[in-house]
C-alpha positions in Angstrom: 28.8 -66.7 78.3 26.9 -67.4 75.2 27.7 -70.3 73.5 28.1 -69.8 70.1 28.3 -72.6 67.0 27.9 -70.4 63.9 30.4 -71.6 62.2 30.2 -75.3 62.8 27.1 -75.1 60.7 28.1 -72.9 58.1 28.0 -75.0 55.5 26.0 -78.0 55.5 28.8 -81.9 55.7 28.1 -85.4 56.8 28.2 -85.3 60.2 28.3 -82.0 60.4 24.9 -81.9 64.0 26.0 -84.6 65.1 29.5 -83.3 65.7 27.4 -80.8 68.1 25.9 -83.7 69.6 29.7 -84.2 71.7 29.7 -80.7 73.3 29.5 -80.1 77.3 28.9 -76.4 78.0 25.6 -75.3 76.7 24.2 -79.0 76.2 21.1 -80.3 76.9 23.3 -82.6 78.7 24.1 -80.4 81.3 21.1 -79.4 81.6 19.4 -82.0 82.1 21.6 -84.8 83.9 20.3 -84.1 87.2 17.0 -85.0 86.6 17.9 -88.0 84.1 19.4 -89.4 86.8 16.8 -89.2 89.1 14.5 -90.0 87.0 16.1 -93.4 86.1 17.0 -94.0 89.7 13.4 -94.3 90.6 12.9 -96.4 87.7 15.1 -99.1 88.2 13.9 -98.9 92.2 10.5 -99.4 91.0 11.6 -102.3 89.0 13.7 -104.1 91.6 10.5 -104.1 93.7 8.3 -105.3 91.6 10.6 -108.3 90.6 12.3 -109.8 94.0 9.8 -108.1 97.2 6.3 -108.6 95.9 4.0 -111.6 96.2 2.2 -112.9 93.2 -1.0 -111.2 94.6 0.9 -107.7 95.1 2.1 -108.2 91.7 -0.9 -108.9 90.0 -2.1 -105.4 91.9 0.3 -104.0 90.7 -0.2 -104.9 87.2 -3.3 -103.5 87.2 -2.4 -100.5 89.0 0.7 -100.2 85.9 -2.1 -100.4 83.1 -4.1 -97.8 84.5 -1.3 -95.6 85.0 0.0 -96.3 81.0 -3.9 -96.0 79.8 -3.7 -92.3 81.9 -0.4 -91.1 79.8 -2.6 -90.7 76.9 -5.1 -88.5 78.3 -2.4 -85.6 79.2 -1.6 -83.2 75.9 2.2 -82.9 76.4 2.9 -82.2 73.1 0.6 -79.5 72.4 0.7 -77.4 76.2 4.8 -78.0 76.3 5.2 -76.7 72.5 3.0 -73.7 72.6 4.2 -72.4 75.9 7.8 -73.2 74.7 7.4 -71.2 71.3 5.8 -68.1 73.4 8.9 -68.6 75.9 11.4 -68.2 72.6 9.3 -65.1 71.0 9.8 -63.7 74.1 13.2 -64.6 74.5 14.4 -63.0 71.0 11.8 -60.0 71.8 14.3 -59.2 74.7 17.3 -59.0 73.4 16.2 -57.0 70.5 14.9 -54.4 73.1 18.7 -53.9 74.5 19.3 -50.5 73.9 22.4 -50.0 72.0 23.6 -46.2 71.1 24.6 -46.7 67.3 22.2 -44.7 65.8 22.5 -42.0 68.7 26.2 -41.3 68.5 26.2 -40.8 65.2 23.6 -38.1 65.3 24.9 -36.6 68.3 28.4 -36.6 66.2 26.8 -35.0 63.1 24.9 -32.3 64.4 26.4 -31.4 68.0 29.2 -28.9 66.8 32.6 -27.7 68.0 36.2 -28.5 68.0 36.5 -26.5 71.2 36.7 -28.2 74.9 32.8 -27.2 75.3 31.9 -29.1 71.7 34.0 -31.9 73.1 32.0 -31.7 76.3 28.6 -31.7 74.9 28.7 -34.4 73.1 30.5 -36.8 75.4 28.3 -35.8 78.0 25.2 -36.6 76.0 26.3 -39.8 74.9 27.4 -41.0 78.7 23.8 -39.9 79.4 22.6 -42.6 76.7 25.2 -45.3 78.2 23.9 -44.3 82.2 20.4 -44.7 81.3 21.2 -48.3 80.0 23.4 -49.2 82.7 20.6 -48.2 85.5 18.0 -49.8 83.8 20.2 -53.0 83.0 20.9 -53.3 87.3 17.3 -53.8 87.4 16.8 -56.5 85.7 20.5 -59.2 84.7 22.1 -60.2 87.8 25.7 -60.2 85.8 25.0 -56.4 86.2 24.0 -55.9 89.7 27.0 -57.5 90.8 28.8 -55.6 88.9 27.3 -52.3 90.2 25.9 -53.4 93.4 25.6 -49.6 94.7 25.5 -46.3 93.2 29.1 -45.8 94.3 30.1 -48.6 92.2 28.5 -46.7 89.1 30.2 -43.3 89.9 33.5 -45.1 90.5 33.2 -46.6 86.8 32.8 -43.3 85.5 29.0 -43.3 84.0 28.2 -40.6 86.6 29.9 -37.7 88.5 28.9 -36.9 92.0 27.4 -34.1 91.2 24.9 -36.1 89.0 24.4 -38.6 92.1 23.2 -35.8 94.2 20.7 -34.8 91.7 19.7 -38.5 91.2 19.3 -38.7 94.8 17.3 -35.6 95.3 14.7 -36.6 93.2 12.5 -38.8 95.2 10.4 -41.4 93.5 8.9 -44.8 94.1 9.3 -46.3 90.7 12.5 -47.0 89.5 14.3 -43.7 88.0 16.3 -45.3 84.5 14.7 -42.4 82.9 16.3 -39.2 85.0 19.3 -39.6 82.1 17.1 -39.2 79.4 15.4 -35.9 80.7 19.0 -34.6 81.1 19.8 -35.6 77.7 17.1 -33.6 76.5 17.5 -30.6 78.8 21.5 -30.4 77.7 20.3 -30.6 73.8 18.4 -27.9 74.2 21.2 -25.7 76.0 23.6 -26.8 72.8 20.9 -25.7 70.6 20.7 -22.2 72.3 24.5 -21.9 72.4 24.3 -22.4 68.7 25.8 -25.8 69.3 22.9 -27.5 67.2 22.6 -25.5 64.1 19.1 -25.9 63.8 15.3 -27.4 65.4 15.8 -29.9 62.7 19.4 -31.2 64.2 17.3 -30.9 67.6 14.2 -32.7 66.5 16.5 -35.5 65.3 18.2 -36.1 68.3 15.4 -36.0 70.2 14.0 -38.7 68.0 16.7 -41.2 68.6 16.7 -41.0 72.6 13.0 -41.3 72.3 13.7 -44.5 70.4 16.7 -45.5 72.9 14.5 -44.7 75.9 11.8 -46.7 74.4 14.0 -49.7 74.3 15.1 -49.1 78.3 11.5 -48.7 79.0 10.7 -52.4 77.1 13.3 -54.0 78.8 11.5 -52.4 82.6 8.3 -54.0 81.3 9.7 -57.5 79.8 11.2 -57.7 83.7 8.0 -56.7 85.3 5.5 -58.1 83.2 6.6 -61.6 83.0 4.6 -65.2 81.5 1.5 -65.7 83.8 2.5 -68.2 86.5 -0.6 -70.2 86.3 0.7 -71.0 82.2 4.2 -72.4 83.8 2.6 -74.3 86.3 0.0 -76.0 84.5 3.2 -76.9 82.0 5.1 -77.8 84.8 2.5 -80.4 86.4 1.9 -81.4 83.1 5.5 -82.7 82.2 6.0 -84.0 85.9 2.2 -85.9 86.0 3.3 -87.6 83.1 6.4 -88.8 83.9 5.4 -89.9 87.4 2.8 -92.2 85.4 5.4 -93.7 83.2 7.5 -94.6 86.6 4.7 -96.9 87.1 2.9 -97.4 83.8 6.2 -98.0 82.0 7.7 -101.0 84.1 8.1 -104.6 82.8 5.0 -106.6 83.9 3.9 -110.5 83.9 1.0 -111.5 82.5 -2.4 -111.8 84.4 -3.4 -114.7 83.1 -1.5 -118.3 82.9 -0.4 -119.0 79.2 -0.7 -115.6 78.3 2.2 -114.2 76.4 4.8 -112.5 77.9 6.4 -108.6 77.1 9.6 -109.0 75.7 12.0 -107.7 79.1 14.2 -105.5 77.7 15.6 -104.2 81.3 16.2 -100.3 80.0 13.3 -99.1 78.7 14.8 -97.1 76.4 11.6 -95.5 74.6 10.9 -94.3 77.8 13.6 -92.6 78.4 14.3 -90.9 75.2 10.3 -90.0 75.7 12.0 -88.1 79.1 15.0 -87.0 77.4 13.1 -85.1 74.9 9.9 -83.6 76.6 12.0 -83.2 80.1 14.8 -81.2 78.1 11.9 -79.2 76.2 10.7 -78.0 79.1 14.4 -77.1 80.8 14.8 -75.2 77.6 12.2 -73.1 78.5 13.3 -72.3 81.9 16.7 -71.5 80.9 15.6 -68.5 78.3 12.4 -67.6 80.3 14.6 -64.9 82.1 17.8 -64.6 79.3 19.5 -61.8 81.8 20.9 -64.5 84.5 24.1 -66.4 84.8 23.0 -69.3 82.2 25.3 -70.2 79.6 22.5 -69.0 77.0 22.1 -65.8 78.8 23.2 -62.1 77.3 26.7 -61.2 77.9 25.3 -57.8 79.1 28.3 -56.5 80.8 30.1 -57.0 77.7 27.0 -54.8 76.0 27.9 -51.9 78.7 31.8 -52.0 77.8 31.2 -52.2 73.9 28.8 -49.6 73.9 30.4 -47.0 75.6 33.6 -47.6 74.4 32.3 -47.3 70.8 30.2 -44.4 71.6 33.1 -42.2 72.9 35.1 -42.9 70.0 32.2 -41.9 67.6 31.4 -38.8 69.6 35.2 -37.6 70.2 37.8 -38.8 68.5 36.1 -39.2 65.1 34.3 -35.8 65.1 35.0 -34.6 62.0 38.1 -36.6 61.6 37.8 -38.0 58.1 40.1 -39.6 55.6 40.6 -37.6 52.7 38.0 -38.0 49.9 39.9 -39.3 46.5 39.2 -40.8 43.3 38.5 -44.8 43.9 39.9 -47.4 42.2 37.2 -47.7 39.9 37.1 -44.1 38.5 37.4 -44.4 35.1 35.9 -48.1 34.8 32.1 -48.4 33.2 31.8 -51.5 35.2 33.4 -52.1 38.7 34.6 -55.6 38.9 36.1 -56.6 42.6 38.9 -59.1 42.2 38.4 -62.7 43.2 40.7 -65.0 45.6 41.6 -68.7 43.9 39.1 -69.9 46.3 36.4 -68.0 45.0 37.5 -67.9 41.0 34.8 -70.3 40.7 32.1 -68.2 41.8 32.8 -66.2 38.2 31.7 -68.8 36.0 28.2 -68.7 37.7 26.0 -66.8 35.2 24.5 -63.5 36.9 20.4 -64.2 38.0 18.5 -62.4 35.8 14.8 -63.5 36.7 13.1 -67.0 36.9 11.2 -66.5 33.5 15.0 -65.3 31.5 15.3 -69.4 30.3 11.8 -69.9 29.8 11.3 -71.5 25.8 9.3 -69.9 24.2 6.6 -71.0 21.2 8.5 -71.8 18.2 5.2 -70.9 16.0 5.9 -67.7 14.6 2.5 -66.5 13.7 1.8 -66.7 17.6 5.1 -64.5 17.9 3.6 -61.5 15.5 2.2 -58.6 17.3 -1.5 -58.2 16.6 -3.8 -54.6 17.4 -6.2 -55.0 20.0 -9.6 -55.7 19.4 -11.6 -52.5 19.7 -14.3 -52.7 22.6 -18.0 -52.5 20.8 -19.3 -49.0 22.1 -22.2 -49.1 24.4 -25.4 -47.2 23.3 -26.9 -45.4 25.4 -30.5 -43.9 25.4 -30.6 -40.1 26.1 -33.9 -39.1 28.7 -37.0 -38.7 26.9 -38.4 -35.2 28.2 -42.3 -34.5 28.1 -43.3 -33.2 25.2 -45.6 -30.3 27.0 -43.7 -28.3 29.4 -46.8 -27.7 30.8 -48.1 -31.0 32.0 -47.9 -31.5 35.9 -45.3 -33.4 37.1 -45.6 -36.6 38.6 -43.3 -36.0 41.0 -44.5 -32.3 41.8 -41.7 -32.4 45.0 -39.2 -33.1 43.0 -36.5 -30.4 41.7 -35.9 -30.4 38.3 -33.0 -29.2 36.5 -34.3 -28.3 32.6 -30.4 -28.3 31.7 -29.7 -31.6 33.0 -29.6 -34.3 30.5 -29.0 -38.1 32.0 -28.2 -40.9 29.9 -30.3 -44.5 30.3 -28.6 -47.4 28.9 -31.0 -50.0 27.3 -30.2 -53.4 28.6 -32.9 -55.1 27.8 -35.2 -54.2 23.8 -37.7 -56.4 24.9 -38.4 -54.5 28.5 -42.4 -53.2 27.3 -42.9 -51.1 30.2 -38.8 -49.3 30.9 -40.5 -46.6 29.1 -44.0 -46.1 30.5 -43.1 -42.3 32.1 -42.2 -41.0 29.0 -44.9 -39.2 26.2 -47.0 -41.4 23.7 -48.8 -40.9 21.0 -52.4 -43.0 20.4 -50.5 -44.8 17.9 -47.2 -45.7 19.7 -44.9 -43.5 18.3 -42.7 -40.6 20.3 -43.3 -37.0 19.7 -42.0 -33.6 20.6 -38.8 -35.2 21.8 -36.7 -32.3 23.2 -33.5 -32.1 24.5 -32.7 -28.6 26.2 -29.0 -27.5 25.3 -28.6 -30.0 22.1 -27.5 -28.9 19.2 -29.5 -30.0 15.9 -26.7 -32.2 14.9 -27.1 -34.2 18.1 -30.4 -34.2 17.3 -30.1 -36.0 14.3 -27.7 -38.4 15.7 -30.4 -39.8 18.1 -31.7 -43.3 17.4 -35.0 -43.8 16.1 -36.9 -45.1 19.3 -40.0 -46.9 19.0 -42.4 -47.4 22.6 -45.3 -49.8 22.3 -48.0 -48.1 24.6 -49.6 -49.4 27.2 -52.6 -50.4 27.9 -55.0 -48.4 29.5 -55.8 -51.4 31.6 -52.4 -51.3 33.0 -51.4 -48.0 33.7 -52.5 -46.9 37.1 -54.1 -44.0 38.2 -51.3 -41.4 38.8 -49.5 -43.0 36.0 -52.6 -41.5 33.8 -52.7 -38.2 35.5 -48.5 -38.1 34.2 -49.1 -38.7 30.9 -50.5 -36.1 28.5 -51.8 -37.7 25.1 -52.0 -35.0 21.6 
């Protein structure tokens, strides 16, 4: 079952992990004793050698042969392959159980809109709903063991009353290589549509909803099929799993107490237990048995989902919601609060503190403020200086040719240029001149003498001859 500590940590004490630290069942103790002890069994086997069979020649060989192995830990990157395949391993992990499909949401539609008080209302609606808890159940033998042996056989599943025989021969008949969780679903659907017909279902919106949640039920069945089938590429767990192993194998050797090469040279300090070592073991060892636990969370570990406790939960609460507490509701009064502008729940001695606490109102409510009153005062905003704009300077001539003859124009269409730039000499060369600089016969089609008048007073330095180009002197038309 799942080991649960939730309340050990509610709030946070002295002592309050390492009170977990004492705990059998669900330990990384039990987990991981088997190998700890084989893995320090070797160790001290290694070291007995090394200090009462070998020569002095075999032992200087075997120095050398220890610092290669302890220079070679440093190449592998433990840390890095074992944590990112163990945090894919719990994404996964948590993925799964939130893709158990529970029938919450689906009884309580199917109690809302599937109507009747009569033995074929009652019918309906528990008949739909043990649809829901079937598809679950034949989708959860394919995939936790606690399950299977639960309902090893078809007959098991009829005797526990998720399907009549009737329904098995129907299952039966339909022939299929892939596995058939779904066949309750299309049943569901199929009998919603009969209740809708039978007036059942008042309307294609009650239907529409219920068809909505199984879709979302089935969905959840059909996530489970694939988390089962499509599982963590092999060649990721086995290059983690050499990985961890390699290593360790290198600290057997690499790790051991050693004499120094050289006469006079000092000496390690022989602490008999290397105990870095095997805290190093303890931690990257139990890392990865973590990881193998939760890979596949629907065995028989003591981390594993208590889904046969899912299948009698949901079906027990689904009936109830579909049958008993159809339209069985308490009367509807007046609560306590009624005539109170403010609801106020009582507190409990052990909680009277808690009303002293001032109510959170926003992390800028105790700011201080500027005690400088002018910089209090509320001032008008600046208006925004109004941006002049130019109005297009038509030719004075209607006449003269166009220098752009392809062009469409529009005589009714007036387009404002804004004047950036005073200084820009040669922004204006397309429009008309006079000989001595000044415009003339400015028109503007569709403006009104007063708009006339409120034009500014433009003044266009002309060009010089020199610089206007040849098509630019065909355009212009000089009085």
């Amino acid at each position: 079952m799942t080991i649960s500590y939730t309340l050990k940590v509610a709030n946070s004490h002295f002592g309050g992990f390492s009170k977990l630290l004492f705990r059998w069942k669900g330990s990384i103790y039990k987990l991981l004793y088997k190998e700890f002890i084989v893995f320090v069994v070797l160790y001290t086997v290694l070291s007995l050698v090394y200090r009462c069979l070998l020569t002095a020649e075999q032992k200087r060989l075997y120095t050398k042969v220890a610092q290669y192995c302890n220079r070679s830990t440093d190449l592998i990157p433990i840390s890095f392959v074992l944590g990112f395949y163990v945090t894919l391993i719990v994404n996964r992990w948590w993925a799964q159980y939130t893709s158990i499909p529970l029938p919450d949401q689906l009884m309580c539609v199917i109690s809302s809109n599937v109507h009747g008080k009569d033995e074929r209302g009652r019918i309906l609606r528990r008949t739909l709903i043990r649809y829901a808890n079937l598809s679950a159940v034949l989708i959860l033998r394919s995939v936790s063991t606690r399950v299977l042996k639960r309902f090893p056989t078809m007959d098991h599943v009829v005797e526990a009353g998720f399907m009549t025989q009737d329904e098995r021969k129907k299952f039966e008949s339909l022939h299929s290589d892939f596995n058939k969780y779904w066949v309750p679903c299309v049943w569901f659907t199929n009998l919603a549509a009969q209740a809708r017909r039978e007036g059942r279902v008042r309307d294609d919106v009650a239907l529409r909803l219920l068809m909505d949640e199984l879709n979302l039920y089935r969905a959840k069945c059909s996530m489970l099929f694939h988390y089962d089938w499509i599982s963590i590429p092999l060649v990721y767990t086995q290059v983690v799993t050499i990985a961890v192993y390699s290593f360790f194998a290198f600290c057997l050797i690499g790790r051991q107490f050693l004499e120094p090469l050289e006469p006079g040279q000092e000496e390690e300090l022989d602490m008999y237990v290397p105990l870095s070592t095997l805290l190093q073991f303890f931690f990257y060892a139990g890392w990865l048995k973590v990881a193998e636990q939760i890979i596949n969370p629907f065995g028989e570990d003591d981390d594993d989902f208590e889904t046969n406790k899912l299948i009698d939960r949901n079906l027990q609460v689904s009936l109830l919601s579909v049958d008993d507490m159809y339209q069985n509701l308490p009367p509807a009064t007046k609560d306590k609060y009624w005539n109170e502008p403010a609801a106020q729940p009582p507190y409990t001695m052990a909680t009277a503190a808690e009303t002293l606490k001032p109510s959170f109102l926003g992390s800028t409510f105790d700011m201080r403020m500027c005690e400088d009153l002018e910089q209090s005062q509320p001032v008008e905003a600046l208006p925004s200086s109004p941006r002049i704009h130019t109005p297009l300077l038509t030719r004075a001539d209607s006449g003269s040719p166009s220098p752009h003859p392809n062009r469409p124009e529009d005589p009714e269409a007036v387009a404002a240029i804004e004047e950036e730039d005073t200084g820009d000499e040669e922004s204006q060369a397309s429009e008309s001149l006079m000989p001595g600089g000044h415009l003339k016969g400015l028109r503007l089609p569709g403006a009104s003498e007063e708009q006339k008048k409120e034009l500014p007073q433009i003044l266009v330095k002309a060009p010089s001859s020199e610089s206007l180009s040849t098509d630019r002197q065909d355009a212009l038309e000089l009085p």
